[in-house]
N, C-alpha and C positions, 0 to 999 in steps of 0.2 A: 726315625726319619731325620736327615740332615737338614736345613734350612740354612739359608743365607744369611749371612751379617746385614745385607740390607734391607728384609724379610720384614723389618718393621712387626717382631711380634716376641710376645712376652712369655714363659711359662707361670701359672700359677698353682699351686700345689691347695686342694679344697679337701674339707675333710666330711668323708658322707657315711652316717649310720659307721658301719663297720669296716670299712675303707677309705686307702687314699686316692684321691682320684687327680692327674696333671693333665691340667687346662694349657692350651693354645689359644694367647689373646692377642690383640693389637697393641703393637708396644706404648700408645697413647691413657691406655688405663693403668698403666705401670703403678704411676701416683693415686692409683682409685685405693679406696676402702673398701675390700672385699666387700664385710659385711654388711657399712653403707649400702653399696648397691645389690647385696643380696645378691649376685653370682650366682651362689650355687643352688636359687631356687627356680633362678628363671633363663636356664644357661642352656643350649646348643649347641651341637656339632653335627657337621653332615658331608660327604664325600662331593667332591665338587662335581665328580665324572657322573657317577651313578647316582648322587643325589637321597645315597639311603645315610639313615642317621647312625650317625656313631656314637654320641652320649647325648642323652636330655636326663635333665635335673627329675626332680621331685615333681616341681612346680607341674608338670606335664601332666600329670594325674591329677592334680589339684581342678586344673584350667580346660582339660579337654574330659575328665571322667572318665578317663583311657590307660590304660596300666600299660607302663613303660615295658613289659614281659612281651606283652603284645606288640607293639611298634616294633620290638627287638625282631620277633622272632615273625611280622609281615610287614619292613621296612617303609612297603610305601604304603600300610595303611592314613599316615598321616595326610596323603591328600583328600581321604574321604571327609576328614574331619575338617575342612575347610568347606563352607558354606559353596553350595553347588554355582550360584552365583555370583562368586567372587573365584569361585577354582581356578579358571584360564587364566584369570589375569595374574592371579598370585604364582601360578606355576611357570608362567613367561617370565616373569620378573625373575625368578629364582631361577631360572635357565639365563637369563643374561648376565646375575651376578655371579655365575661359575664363570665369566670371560668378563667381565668390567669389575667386578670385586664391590661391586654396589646392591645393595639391599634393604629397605625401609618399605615397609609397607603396613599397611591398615586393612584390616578387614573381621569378615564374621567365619568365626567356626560353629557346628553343633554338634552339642554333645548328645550320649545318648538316650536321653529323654527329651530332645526336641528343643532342649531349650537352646535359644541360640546367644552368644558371645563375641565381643568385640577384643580384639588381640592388636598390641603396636608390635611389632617384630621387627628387628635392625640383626644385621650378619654385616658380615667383616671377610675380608680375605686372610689365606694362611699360604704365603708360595712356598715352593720348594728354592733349591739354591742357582735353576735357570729363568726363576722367575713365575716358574708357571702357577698358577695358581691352584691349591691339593684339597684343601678343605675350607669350609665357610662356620665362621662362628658368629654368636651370638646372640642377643637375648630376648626374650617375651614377658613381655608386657598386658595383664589384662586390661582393659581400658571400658569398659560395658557399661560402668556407673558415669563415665566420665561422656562416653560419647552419647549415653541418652540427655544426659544433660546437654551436650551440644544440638543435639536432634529438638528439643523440647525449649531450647532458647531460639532455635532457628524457627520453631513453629510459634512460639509469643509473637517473635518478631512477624513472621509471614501475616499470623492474623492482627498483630499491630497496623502493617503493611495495607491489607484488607478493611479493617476496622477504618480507618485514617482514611483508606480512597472510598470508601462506602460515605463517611460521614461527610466529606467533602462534595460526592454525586447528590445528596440529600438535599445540603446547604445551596449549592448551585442551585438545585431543581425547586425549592422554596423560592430561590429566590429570583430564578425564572419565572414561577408562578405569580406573582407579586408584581412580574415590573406593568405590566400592561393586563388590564382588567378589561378587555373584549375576550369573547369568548371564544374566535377564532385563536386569539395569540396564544389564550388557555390552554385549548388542548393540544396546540404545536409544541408549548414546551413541557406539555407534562408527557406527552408521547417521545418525543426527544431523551427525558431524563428516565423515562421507562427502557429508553435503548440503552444505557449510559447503565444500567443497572442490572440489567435483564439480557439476554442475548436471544431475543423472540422473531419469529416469523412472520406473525401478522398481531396488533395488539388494539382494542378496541377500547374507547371510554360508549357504553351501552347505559342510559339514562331511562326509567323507569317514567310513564309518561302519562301515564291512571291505568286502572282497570290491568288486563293483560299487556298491553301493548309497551315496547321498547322501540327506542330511539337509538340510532349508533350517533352520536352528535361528533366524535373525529374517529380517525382510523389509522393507521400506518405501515404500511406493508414492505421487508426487504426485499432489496434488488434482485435475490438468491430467489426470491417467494413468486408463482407463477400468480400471477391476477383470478380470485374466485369470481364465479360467474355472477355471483350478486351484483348489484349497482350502488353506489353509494346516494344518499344515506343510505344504509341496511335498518329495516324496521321489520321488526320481528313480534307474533302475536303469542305469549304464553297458552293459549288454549293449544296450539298444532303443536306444541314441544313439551312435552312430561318433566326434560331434562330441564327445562328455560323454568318450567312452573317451580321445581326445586331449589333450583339457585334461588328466586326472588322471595320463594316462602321462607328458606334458612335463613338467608342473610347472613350468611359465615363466607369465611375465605377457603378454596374449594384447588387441592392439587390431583390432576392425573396424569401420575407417569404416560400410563398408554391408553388413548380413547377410545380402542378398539375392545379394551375389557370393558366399558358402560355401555349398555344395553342400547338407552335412549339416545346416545350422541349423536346419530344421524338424522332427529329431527330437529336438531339447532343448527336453524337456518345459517348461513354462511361459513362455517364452522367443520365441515364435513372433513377440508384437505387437513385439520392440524390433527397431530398425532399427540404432543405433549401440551398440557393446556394446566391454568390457575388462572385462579380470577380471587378477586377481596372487594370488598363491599366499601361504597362512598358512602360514608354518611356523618355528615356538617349537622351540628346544635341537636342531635338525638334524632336526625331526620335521614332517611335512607332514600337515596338520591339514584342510587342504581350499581353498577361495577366493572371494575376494569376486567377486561380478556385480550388473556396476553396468552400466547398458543406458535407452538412450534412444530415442522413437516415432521420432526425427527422425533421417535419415542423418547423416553427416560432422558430429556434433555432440561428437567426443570427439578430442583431439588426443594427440601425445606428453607433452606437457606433461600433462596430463587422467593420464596412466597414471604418469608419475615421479608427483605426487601423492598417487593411491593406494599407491603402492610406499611411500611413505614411511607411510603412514598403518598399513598393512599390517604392519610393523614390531612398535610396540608393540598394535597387533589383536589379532596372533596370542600374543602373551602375555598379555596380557589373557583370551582364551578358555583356554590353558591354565591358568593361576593360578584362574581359576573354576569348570574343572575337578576343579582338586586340591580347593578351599575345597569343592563340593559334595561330591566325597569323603571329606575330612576332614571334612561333617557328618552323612553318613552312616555310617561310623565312628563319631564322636561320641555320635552316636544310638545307635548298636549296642553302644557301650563303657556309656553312660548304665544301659542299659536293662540289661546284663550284670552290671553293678555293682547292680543295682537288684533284681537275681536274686538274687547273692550276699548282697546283705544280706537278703532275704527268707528264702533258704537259711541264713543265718549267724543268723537270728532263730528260726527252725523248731529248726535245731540244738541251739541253746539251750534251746528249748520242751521239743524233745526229750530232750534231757540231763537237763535239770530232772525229764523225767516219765521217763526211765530212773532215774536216780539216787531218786527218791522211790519206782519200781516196786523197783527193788534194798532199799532203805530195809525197805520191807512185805515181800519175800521175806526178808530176812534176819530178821526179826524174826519172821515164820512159820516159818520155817527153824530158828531158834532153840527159839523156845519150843515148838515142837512134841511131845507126847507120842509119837508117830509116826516111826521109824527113818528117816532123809534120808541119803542120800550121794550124792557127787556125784565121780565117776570121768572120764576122760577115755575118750573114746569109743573109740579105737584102739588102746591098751595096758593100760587098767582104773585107770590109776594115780590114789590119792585125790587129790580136789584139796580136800574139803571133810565134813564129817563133824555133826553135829547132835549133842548130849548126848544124845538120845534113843539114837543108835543105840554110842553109848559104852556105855549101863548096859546093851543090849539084847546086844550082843560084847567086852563085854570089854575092849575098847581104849581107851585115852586119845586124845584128838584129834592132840597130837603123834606119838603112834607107826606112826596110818596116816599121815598127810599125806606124799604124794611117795613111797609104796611103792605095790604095784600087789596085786591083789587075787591072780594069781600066785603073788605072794612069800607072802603070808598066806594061801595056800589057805581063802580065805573059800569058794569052792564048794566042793562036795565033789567034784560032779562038772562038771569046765571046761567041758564041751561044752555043757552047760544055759546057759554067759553065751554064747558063739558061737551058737547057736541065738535068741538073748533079744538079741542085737546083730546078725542077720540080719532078725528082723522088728522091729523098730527102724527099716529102711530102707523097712519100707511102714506104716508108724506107729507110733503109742506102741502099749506092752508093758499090757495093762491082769491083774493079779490071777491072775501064770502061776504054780501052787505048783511052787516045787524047794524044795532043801534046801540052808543055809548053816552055815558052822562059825564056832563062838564062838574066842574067845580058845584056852577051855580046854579046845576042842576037841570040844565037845558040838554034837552036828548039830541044829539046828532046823528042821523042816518050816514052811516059811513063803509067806504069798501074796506074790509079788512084782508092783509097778509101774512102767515106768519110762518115759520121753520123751526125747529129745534136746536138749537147750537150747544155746547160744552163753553160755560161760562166762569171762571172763578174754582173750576172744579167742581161745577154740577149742571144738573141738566137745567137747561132754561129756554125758553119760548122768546126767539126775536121778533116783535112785532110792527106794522107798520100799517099806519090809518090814515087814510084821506076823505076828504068831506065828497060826498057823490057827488055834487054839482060837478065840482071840479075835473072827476071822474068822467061823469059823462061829456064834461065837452071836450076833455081829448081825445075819447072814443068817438065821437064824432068829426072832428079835425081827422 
């Protein structure tokens, strides 16, 4: 075959087992190192019209496990050896390079035993002396080591990728959890950071509340998600659900691809519409608090991966619910302490009121007390003994106020007869004593016939008998008047 001066292409003369063989190159390798580039282990040729090959090297048997005998003598078996899913495209490409002279492609072959290989292949045009284009050369490249390595750095990276937005969804959701300790704000960002991590249908925080019964204390349902017939709260009894008794008795993190294969899942109430469902257990300081349910319409929509996830989220959850706990606690306490202190000083004002209007009542009694022309004494209830005496009743017996105080009416035989104060301190106990005549002894021992009065009052901090004596004469003539 003649070729053009401007053909841009080289001969090279290769030498194989028992022959010579003359190559058709690109006059650009001219200055190549055959054996540098190893030519004639990874070298092609192929008819540009018909596209059957006209020499391949060694290498071809090496890289496809395909004897060159074969290729010879069924041309195009070479396209079967190209991966079924890269075929069209590699074989389009190779149809445009018989008219643009261009060719560079990557892809997978298999060989046959299934394994499959990564091949770089570059071709080159060879025109004749109108230009046209007659054959394509060029060489192959295994690459298989090279591109798992690329596959396996792209996948560090992806799960780097992953890793980094996962630890990040964590750190936010901690620290969501953390900024506001009411328990509404609670469960709004841990259901949020549940969306952020999870791609769920409807996701429940379900709190453990004694005995059987459960509590849904938040909830969250997507816009995609038809509204279950439940009401919120949803409170649910373990005795009606087999399925509900299981979760609370294991206490583990719990995935179903599809609900439809558990027996029981139609007696956990609200729970009917999800198809894919996991849940993981809250539990803060060794204490199981209850667990999240997080559930999707769509089967197989939740993996392992999906439940580590939760598990971690689960973590600072469950302290987050209990620390909002306690803070609700400690503001009903709060409350209670506020309000108690708020008593106390109401009580501590009254006191006061009180003391004020004791102390000015004491005030007026002692100055009634005093000044009274009318005999006063004032005995202790249980032994007679004086506690207190009026001038009055000094000029009326004889005694100085020092000589009764803290002697007992006993020792001074002020009655005559004792049994008249026993009888005058029995009904004492169903009232005051109003105007009872006995008879009392003076100093100098003169009996005085006299009306007596008396009451019980709280004296000094004990009981004591206020009493009041006048001389019957006296008595009778203002009963009379």
């Amino acid at each position: 075959m003649q070729f053009a001066p401007t053909a841009n292409i080289a001969v090279a003369e290769l030498k194989e087992k028992d022959r010579t063989v003359m190559l058709v190159m690109p006059i650009h390798w001219r200055n190549c190192s055959l054996p540098r580039i190893d030519l004639h282990k990874r070298f092609w040729t192929i008819d540009a019209d018909s596209k059957k090959p006209l020499y391949v090297s060694e290498a071809y048997e090496t890289v496809t496990g395909r004897s060159r005998r074969s290729l010879m003598e069924h041309p195009s078996s070479y396209e079967n050896v190209i991966h079924s899913d890269d075929r069209v495209h590699v074989l389009g490409k190779l149809e445009q390079a018989a008219h643009n002279g261009r060719f560079n492609e990557r892809f997978r072959i298999i060989r046959p035993d299934g394994e499959v290989r990564w091949v770089w292949a570059r071709g080159f045009p060879v025109r004749d002396s109108e230009g046209k284009i007659r054959r394509l050369v060029g060489t192959v490249l295994e690459i298989t080591a090279q591109k798992e390595a690329e596959e396996q750095v792209a996948t560090n990276l992806a799960l780097a990728r992953s890793s980094w937005a996962e630890a990040e969804a964590l750190r936010k959701a901690t620290f969501g959890l953390t900024q506001d300790l009411r328990m509404d704000f609670v469960l709004e960002a841990l259901l949020q950071s549940l969306a952020d991590l999870i791609p769920y249908s409807c996701a429940r925080v379900l709190i453990a509340e004694g005995g059987p019964h459960v509590l849904s204390l938040g909830e969250n349902l997507s816009l995609k998600t038809p509204k279950p017939p439940s009401e919120f709260p949803l409170t649910l009894n373990a005795d009606d659900s087999p399925f509900l008794q299981r979760v609370l008795a294991s206490q583990r993190s719990i995935l179903l691809p599809d609900t439809k294969e558990e027996e029981s899942w139609l007696t956990f109430g609200g729970h009917a519409h999800l198809r894919s469902w996991l849940s993981v257990p809250l539990v803060a300081s060794a204490q199981y608090l209850g667990f999240l349910s997080v559930g999707h319409a769509e089967p197989n929509r939740f993996t392992q991966d999906h439940l580590r996830r939760a598990e971690l989220l689960a973590i600072p959850a469950a302290a987050a619910i209990q620390n909002s706990r306690l803070y609700e606690r400690a503001a009903i306490y709060g409350e209670e302490l506020e309000k108690r202190v708020e008593d106390l000083r109401r009580a501590q004002a009254a006191l006061v009121q009180s003391e004020e209007g004791r102390r000015l009542s004491e005030d007026k009694f002692q100055k009634i007390f005093r000044s009274s022309p009318v005999p006063f004494s004032i005995t202790t209830l249980a032994d007679g003994r004086f506690v207190d005496v009026n001038a009055a009743f000094e000029c009326r017996y004889g005694y100085s106020r020092t000589e009764v105080l803290g002697r007992t009416v006993q020792e001074l035989r002020i009655w005559e007869d004792p049994s008249d104060r026993a009888l005058m301190v029995a009904q004492l106990q169903r009232g005051p004593v109003r105007n009872v005549i006995t008879r009392l002894r003076t100093k100098s021992g003169e009996i005085k016939t006299t009306t007596y009065s008396a009451d019980k009052i709280q004296f000094d901090g004990q009981a004591c008998v206020l009493a009041v004596s006048e001389d019957l004469p006296a008595y009778a003539q203002r009963s009379i008047n």
